[in-house]
C-alpha positions as CSV (number, residue, x, y, z in Angstrom):
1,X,-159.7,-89.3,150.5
2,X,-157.1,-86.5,149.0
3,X,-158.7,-82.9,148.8
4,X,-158.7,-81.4,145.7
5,X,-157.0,-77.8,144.7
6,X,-159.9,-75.9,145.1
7,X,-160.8,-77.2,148.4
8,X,-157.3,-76.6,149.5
9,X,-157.6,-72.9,148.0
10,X,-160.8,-72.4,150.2
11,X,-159.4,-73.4,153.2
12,X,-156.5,-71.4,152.9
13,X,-158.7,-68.0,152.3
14,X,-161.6,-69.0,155.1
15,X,-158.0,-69.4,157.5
16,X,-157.2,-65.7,156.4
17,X,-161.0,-64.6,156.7
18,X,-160.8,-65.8,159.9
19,X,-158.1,-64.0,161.1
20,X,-158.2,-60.3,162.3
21,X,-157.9,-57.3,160.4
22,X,-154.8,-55.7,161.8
23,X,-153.0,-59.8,161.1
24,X,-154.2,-59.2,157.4
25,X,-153.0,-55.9,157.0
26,X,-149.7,-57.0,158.5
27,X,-149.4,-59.5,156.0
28,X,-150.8,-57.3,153.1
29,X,-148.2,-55.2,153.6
30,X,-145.3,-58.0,153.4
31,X,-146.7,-59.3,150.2
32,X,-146.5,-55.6,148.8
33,X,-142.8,-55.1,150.1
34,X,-142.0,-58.5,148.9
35,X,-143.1,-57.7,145.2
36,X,-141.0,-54.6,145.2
37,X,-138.5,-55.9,146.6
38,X,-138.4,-58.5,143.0
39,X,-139.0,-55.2,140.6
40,X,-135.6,-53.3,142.7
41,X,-133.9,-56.0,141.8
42,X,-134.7,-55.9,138.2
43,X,-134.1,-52.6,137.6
44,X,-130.5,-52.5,139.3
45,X,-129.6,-55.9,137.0
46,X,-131.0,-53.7,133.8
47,X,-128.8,-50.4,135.0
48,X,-125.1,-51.9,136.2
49,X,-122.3,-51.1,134.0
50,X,-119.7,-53.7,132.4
51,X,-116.2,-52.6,132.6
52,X,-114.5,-52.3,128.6
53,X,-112.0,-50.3,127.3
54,X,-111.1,-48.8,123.6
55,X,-108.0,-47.6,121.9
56,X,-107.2,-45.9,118.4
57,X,-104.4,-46.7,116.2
58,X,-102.0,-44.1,114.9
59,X,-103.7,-42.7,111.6
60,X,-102.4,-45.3,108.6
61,X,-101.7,-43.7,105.1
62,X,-101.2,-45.0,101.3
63,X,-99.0,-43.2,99.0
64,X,-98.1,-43.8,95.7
65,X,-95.0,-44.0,94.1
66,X,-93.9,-41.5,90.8
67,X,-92.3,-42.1,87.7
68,X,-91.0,-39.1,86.1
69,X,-88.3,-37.6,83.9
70,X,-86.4,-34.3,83.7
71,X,-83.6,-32.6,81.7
72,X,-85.1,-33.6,78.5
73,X,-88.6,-31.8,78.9
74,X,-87.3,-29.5,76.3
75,X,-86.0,-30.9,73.1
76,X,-82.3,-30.9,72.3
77,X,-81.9,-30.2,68.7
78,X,-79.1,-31.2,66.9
79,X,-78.1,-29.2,63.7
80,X,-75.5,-30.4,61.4
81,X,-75.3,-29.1,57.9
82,X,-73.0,-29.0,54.7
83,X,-72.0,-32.3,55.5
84,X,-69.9,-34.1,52.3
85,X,-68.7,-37.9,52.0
86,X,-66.3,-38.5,54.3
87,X,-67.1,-36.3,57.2
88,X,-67.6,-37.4,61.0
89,X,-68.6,-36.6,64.2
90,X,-65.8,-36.5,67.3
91,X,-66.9,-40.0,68.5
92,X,-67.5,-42.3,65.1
93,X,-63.8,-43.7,65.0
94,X,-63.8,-43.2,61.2
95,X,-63.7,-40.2,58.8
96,X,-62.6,-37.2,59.7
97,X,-64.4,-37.0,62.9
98,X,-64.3,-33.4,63.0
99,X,-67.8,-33.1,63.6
100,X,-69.4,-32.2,66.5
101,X,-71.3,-35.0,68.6
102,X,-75.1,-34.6,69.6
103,X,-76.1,-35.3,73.1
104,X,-79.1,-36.1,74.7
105,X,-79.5,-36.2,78.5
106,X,-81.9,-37.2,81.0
107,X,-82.2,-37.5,84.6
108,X,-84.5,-39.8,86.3
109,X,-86.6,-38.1,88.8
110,X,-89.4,-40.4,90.0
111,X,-89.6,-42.0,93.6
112,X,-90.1,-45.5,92.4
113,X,-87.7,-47.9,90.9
114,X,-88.2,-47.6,87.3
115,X,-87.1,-49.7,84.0
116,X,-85.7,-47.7,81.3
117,X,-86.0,-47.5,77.8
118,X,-85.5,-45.3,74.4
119,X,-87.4,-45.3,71.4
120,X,-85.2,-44.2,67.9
121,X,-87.3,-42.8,65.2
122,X,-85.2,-42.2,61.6
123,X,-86.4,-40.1,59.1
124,X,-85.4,-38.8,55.5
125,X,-86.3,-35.8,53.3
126,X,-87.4,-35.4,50.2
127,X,-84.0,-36.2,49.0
128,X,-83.3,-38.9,51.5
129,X,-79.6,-38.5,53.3
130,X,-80.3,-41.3,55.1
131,X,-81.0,-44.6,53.0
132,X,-80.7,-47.5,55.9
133,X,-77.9,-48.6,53.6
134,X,-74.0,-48.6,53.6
135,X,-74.0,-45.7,50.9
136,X,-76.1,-43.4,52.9
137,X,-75.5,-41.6,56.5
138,X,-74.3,-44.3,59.6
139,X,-75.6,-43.1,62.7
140,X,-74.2,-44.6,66.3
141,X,-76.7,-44.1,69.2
142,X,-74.9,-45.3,72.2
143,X,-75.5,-44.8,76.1
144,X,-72.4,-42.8,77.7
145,X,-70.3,-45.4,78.9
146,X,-72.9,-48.1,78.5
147,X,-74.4,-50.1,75.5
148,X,-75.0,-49.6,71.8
149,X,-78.5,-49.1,70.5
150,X,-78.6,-48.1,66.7
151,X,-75.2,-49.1,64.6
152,X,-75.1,-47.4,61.7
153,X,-78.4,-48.4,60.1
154,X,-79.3,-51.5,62.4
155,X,-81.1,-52.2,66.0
156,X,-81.2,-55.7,68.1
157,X,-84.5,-57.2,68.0
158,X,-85.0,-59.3,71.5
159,X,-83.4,-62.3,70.1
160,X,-80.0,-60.4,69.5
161,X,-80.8,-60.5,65.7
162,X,-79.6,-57.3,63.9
163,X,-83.0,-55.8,62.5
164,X,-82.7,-52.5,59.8
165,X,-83.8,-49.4,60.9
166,X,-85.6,-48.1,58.0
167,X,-86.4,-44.2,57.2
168,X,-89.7,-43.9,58.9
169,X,-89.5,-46.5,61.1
170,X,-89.2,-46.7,64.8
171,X,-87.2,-48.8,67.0
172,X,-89.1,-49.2,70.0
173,X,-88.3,-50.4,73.4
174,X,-84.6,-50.5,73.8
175,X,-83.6,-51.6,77.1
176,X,-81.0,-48.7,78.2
177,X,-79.4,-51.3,82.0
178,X,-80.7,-54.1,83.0
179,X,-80.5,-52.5,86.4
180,X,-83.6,-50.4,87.5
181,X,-82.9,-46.4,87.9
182,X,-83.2,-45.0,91.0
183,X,-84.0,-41.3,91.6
184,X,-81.1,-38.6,90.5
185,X,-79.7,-41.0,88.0
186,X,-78.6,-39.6,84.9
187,X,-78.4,-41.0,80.9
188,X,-76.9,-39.0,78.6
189,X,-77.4,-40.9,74.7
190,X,-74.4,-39.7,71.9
191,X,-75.4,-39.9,68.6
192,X,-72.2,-40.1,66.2
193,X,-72.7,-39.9,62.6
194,X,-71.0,-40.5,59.4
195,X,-71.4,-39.8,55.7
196,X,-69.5,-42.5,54.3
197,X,-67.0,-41.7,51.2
198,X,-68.9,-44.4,49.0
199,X,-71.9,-42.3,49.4
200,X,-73.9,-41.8,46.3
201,X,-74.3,-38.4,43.7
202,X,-77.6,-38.9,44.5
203,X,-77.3,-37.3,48.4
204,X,-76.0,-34.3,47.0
205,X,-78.7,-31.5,49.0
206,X,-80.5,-34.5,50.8
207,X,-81.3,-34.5,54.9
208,X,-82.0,-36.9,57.4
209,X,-83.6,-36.3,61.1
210,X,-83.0,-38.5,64.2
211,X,-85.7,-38.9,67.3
212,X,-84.7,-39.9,70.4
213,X,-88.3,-41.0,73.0
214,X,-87.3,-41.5,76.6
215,X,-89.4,-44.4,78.1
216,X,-89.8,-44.9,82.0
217,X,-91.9,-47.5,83.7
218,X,-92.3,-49.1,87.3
219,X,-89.9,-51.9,87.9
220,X,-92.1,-53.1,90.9
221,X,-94.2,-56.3,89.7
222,X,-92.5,-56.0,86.1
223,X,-89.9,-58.9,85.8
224,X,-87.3,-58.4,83.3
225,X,-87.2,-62.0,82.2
226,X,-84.9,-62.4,79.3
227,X,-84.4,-58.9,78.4
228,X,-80.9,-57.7,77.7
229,X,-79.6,-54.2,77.7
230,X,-78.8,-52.8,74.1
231,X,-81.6,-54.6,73.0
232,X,-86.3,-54.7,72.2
233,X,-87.3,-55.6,75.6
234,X,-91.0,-56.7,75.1
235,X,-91.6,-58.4,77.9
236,X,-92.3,-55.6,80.0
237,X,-95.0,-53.4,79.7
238,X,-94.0,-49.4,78.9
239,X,-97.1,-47.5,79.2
């Protein structure tokens, strides 16, 4: 017959009853040992150190780009008066260009590539000198050694089309290179002028004013598509 657990169990502690105390102390004493023995080595698997290592990057930065203008942060006026029919200015190629030829100059001072464009606003007096007809003033805005942008009384719409500048009116957005500026580049815009000989009685005292808006914008992430210089460029986006 097998013997259970608990006869197994009392046979075991009537063997250590049985033996003699300084045997049982002996043996206490191992069991202790042994049990801290087992917490030592818990405590020195909870404390021991992993090797590892860091390192820090240089410090990065993120700087923006500027667009910006100088030279024509104060206006450039332009006076020319007593004018009768017939009279130019030095750079018209008719009449008696004996006038003298208004300049406007800017110098592109951002750190970013930039697209560049002028605005031409044409206004008349009370007596209008400028009519946006053939009998009234002719104005030539032009780029210096680059592309036309008002002749006479007319601006290129994007499509090329000749579009009348009317007194009032504004022609906006006309691409000055299809190139982007870089910094230090300089545009100077002439304006010629002519009071042509067919010009009416009714002139007689009248005035006219001309108003030249620089435009600059980023040329990063702003394709020029079909723009042409001399011309409305719409596609791109000015302010």
């Amino acid at each position: 017959m097998i013997p259970s657990v608990m006869d197994d169990k009392r046979s075991k502690m009537k063997s250590i009853s049985g033996m003699s105390p300084r045997v049982r102390k002996m043996l206490l004493g191992l069991g202790i040992t042994a049990a801290l023995a087992g917490i030592g080595a818990v405590v020195v698997g909870t404390t021991s150190a992993l090797y590892s290592a860091t390192q820090t990057s240089a410090t990065n930065t993120f700087n923006s780009g500027t667009v910006t203008v100088g030279l024509g942060s104060t206006s450039t006026t332009c006076a020319i008066t007593n004018m009768v029919p017939g009279d130019s200015s030095t750079g018209y190629g008719a009449g008696s260009q004996a006038l003298t030829q208004c300049n406007y100059k800017v110098k592109y001072t951002g750190s970013a590539t930039a697209w560049l464009a002028v605005d031409v606003a044409v206004n008349a007096g009370s007596t209008p000198l400028y009519t946006a007809t053939a009998d009234g003033l002719q104005m030539l805005v032009k780029t210096a050694g680059g592309v036309t942008l008002v002749n006479n009384t007319t601006y290129k719409n994007p499509a090329g089309t000749d579009t009348t500048l009317s007194s009032g009116s504004v022609a906006s957005n006309l691409l000055i290179s299809g190139s982007p500026a870089v910094t230090d580049d300089v545009f100077q815009f002439n304006i010629d002028y002519l009071l042509p000989l067919l010009a009416s009685n009714a002139t007689q005292g009248g005035s006219a004013s001309i108003t030249l808006t620089f435009r600059a914008v980023q040329s990063g992430n702003q394709p020029i598509l079909a723009c042409v210089a001399g011309r409305q460029c719409n596609t791109i986006t000015w302010s």
